[in-house]
N, C-alpha and C positions, 0 to 999 in steps of 0.2 A: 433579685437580679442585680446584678452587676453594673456599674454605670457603661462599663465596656460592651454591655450586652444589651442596652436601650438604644433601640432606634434613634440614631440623630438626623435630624432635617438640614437641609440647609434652606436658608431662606435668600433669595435675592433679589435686593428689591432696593433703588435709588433714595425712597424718600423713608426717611428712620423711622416716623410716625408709624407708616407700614410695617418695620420690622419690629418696632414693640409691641404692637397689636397682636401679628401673627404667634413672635415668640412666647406671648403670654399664651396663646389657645396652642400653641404646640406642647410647651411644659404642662400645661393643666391635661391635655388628652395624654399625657404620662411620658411623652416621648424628652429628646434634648435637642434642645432649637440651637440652629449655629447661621444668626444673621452675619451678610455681607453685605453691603453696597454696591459692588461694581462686578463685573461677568472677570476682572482680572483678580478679584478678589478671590472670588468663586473657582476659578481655576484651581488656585496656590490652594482654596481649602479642600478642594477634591485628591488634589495630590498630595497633600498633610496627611488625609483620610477621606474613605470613600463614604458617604451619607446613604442612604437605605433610602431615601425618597428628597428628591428636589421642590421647592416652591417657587416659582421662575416667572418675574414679572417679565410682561413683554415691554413696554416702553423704558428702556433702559440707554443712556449717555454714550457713544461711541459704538458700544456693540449691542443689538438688538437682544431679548430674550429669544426668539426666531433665531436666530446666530448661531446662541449660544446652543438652544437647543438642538441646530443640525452637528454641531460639532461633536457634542457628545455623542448623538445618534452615529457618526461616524467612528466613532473610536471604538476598539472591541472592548476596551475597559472599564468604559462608562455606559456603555451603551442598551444595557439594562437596566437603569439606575432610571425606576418611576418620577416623569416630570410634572408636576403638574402648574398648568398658567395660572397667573393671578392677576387679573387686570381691570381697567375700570369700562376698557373696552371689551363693547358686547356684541359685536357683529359676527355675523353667521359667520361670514368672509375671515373672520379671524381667529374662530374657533376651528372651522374646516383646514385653514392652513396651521394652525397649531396642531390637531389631530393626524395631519399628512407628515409632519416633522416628527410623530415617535410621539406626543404628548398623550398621556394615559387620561386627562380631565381638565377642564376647565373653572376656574373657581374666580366670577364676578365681585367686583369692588362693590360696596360697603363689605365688610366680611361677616360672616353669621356666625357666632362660634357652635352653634350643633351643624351647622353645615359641615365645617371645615375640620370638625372634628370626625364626622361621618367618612368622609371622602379621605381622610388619614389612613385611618381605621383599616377602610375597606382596601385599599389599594398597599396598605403595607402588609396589609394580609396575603392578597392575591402575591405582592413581591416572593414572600418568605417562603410560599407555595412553590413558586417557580423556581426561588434557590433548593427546595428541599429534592423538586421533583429532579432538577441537573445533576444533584450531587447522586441523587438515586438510579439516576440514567448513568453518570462516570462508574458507580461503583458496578454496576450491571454489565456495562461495557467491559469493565476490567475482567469481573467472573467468568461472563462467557469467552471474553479472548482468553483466558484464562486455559476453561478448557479444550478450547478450538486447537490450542496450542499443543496442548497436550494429547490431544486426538491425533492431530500431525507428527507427535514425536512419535507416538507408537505405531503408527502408519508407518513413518518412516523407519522403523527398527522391524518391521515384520520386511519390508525390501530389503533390507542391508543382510537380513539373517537368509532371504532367500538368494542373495546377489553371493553369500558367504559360500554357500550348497553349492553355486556355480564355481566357482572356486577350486573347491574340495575335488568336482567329479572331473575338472580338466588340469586340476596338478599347478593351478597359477600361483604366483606366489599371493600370501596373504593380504590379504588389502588393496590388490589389483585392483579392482572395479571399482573402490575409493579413491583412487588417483586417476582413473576415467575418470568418475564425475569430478573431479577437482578440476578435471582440464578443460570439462566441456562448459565449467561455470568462468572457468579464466578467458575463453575463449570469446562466452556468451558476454560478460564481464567489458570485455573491449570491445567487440561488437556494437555496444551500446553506446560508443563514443564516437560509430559512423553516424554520419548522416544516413547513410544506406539504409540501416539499420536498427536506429534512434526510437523509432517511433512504434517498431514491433518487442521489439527486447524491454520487459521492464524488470524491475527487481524481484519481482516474481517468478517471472521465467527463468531466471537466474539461480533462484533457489531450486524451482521446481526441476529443472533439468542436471543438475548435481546430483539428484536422486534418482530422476526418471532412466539416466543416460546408463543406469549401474544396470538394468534387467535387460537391455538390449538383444541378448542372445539366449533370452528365456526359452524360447521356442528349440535350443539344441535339446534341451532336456527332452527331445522326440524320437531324436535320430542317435542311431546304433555308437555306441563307442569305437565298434571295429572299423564306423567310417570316419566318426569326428576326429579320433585319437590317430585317424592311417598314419604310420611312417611311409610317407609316396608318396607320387601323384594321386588324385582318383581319379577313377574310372568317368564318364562322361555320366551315367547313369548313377555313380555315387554322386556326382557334383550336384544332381539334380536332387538328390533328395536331399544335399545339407541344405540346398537355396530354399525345402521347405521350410524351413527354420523361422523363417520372418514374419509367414501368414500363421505357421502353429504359435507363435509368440504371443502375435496380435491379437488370435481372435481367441486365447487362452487369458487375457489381461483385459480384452474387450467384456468377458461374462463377470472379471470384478468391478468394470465401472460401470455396467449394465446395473448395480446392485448397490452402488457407492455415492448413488446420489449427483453423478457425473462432474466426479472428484477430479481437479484439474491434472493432478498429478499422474494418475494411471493413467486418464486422454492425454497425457499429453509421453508416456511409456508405451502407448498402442502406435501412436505415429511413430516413435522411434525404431519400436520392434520390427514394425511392417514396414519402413522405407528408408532405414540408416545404409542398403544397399543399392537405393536407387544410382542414378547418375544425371551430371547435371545437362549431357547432351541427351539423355534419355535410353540410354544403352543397360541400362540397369536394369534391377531385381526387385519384388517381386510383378511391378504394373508398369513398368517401363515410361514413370513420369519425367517431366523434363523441366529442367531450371526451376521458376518459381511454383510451379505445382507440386515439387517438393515440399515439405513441413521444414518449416527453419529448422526446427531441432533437433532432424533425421539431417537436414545438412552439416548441422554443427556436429553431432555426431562420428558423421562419416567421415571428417577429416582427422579427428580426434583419434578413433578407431584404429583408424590405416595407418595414422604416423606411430602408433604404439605398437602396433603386429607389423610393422615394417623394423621396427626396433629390439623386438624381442623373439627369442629364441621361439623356433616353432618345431611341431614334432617332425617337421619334413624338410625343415631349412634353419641354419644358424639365420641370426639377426644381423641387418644389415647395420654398418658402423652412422651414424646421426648425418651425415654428409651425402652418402648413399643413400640414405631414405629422404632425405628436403631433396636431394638432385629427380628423385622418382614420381614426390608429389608436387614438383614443378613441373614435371611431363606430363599431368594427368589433369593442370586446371585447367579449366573452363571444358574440361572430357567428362571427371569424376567429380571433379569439385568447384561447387559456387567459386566463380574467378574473384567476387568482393570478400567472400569468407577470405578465402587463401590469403587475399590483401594485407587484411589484420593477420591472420594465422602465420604470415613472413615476419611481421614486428614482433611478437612475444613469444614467438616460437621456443626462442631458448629459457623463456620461465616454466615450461610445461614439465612435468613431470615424470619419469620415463624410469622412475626404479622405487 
């Protein structure tokens, strides 16, 4: 073994007599002893290099071993770093408060060398333990996010390949539903810099509804081409079956997170599906919810939605010019649309994507 690879001690202790003693039972129990004198000493040698176990007298000039050892106990750096006291004092009282301060043992003046050689031993053991079992919890941690990750990618590539199918069967241009979710993430994005807002929006959600917001009108794949596709108005009784569209969505997305382990991302594609038509006075489709009983992310949604199909070419009306449709969905806040969404959605309106 390496001298890089031997436990060093640090020793800290005012009177030197103590530190030749100890470093001689330190080097004999095989380790490398690194006497100091003073808790500033001790410092400077922690930060030169970290020591695999401290020997820390408590009566020490200016700063206490007590001191010293809450200090480290605070720091995330040291703060693993086995202390143990070395003192000539033996009161309960001083061992109890060494023990409450993070001290792993206590080791009484004269010193014994098969004691102090015991209490090395075993506590550098338990250390190495603890480093082994971290490192073995980080690499664990990585594997499994690892494959969580990967679980999520291909979750998310069976959406985007079903968002693609929607696509194909209404003639959109390619990558439509990819520049939905990019808008409802820029959206959600800013959102999270209200106050309003701050505290429901996290990075999460953020991501989650980039993807969620792409299956939104899963539920057409229900209803007839000769009404989805009509060049016309429809009929009152057509209008009625595309508005089924929302509950065949949901409760068609409801039976894969029934099965999924109640996977955030489809709960959170089922509220979109079923209530990205509500409204926010309550005038909406399909439960006729109102303001906040809406799902935020059927509200972000719906503003996202309507400013893109107010933009774009539809089989029964050209697209209104960008002026025309902000003039339409300022008629419609606090009717159709959360009046705080729209707030934000007037600031970055013009970063959203529309081609």
């Amino acid at each position: 073994m390496s001298t890089n690879q031997i436990p060093n001690i640090l020793i800290v202790d005012d009177v030197s007599a103590n530190l030749v003693i100890l470093s001689e039972m330190v080097k004999s129990a095989g380790y490398v002893p690194r006497p100091v004198t003073s808790v500033k000493n001790a410092l400077e040698a922690i930060a030169k290099k970290m020591p695999q176990l401290i020997l820390l007298d408590i009566t020490m000039p200016e700063i206490s071993g007590f001191e010293l050892c809450s200090m480290l106990k605070g720091d995330v750096k040291t703060r693993e770093i086995p202390i143990i006291f070395i003192s000539a004092l033996d009161s309960v009282e001083d061992r109890v408060k060494g023990f409450k301060l993070g001290a792993v043992d206590y080791i009484s003046k004269p010193f014994e060398k098969e004691e102090v050689t015991l209490r090395l031993n075993t506590h550098l053991k338990i250390y190495k333990m603890q480093q082994e079992l971290e490192s073995y919890n980080k690499r664990l941690y990585k594997m499994v996010n690892s494959q969580i990750q990967k679980v999520a990618e291909e979750q998310n590539n069976i959406f985007y390949a079903v968002a693609g199918v929607l696509e194909l069967r209404y003639k959109n241009d390619e990558g439509h539903l990819g520049m939905l979710g990019s808008n409802c993430r820029l959206l959600a994005m800013s959102l999270q810099f209200s106050p309003k807002f701050d505290k429901e929006i996290t990075s999460s959600f953020i991501d989650t509804i980039a993807v969620a917001s792409q299956l939104h009108d899963i539920g057409s794949f229900a209803i007839r081409d000769n009404i989805m596709l009509k060049e016309g108005p429809l009929t009152p009784e057509e209008w009625d079956i595309v508005k089924t569209h929302t509950e065949i969505g949901a409760k068609y997305l409801e039976k894969i997170y029934k099965y999924s382990g109640n996977n955030d991302l489809i709960g959170m594609a089922v509220d979109i599906a079923r209530y990205h038509h509500e409204n926010w006075d309550g005038t909406g489709y399909p439960c006729g919810l109102k303001g906040e009983e809406i799902p935020l992310a059927a509200r972000v949604m719906a503003i996202v939605d309507v400013y893109d199909a107010l933009n774009r070419d539809r089989c029964y009306r050209k697209a209104y010019s960008n002026e025309e449709s902000l003039k339409i969905m300022q008629s419609e806040t606090g009717k159709r649309f959360d009046p705080g969404m729209m707030e934000i959605f007037n600031k970055i309106q013009k970063q959203m994507r529309l081609r």
